[in-house]
N, C-alpha and C positions, 0 to 999 in steps of 0.2 A: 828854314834852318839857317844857323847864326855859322856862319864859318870864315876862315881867315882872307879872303875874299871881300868880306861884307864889314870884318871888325875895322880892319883898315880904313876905310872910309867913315866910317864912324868915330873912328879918334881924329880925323879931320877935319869932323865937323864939331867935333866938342871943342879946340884948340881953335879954331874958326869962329866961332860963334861966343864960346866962354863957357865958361862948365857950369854955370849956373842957366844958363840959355837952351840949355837941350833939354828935350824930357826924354827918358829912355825905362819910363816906369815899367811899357807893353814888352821889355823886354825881362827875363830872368834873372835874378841879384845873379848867378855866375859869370850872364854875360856882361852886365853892367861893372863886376867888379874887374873882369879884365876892359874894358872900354877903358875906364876911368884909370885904371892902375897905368895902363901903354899911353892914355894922355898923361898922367903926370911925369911919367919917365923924360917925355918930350917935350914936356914943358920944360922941367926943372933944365935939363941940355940947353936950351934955348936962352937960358937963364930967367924963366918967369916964373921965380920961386912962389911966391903967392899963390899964381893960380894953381902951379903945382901942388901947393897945400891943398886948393879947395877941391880939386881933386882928387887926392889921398882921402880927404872927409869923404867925398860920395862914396868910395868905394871900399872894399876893404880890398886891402892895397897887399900885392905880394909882389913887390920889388928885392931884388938880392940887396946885402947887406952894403955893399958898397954907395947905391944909390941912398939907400935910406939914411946911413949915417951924416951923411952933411946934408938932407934934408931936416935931421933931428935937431944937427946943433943949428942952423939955421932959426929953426922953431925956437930956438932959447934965446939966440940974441933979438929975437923979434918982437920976445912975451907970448910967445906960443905955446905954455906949456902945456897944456892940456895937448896937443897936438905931436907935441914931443914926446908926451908920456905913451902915447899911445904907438907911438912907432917904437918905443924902447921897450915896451911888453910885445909891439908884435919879433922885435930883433931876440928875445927872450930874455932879456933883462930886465926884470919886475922890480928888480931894486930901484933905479934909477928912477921909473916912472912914481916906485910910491915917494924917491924923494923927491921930484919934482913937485909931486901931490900934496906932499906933508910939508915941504919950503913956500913955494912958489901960486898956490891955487890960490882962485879967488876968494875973497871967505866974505 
């Protein structure tokens, strides 16, 4: 059983290793998205916004609005939009993300 005991150390070793370096497949998409969400938190704090992204990718990410919004515009001065968009649909703003989609996507 997956408990906060156990996640602790698991966002330790994803921030340790890199978030593309773990495989945490034998575990549950619930537990994986909180892993990956409590590593990007500590990343982005740490200032490793990248890998904080790459960690918002693995997971689906439920960080409060405060963290997520300079994670977003981040993503936009970066050329991250697809990445941006997707945090501005999870903040509930779908507008943004379609115009990010309809300005800025690759085509």
């Amino acid at each position: 059983m997956i408990n906060e005991a156990t996640i602790g150390p698991l966002v330790k070793t994803v921030i340790a290793r890199g978030v593309e370096n773990v495989d945490v497949s034998m575990l549950s998409q619930e537990v994986q998205d909180i892993i990956f969400t409590r590593s990007a938190d500590e990343l982005f704090r740490q200032g490793k916004k990248i890998e904080a992204l790459a960690a918002l990718e693995r997971g689906r990410f439920n960080l409060p609005e405060h963290i997520l919004m300079p994670i977003a515009e981040y993503c936009m001065i970066t050329n991250k939009y697809e990445a941006a968009a997707k945090i501005y649909e999870r903040l509930g703003n779908p507008a943004m993300a379609a115009f990010l989609r309809a300005n800025f996507a690759k085509r």
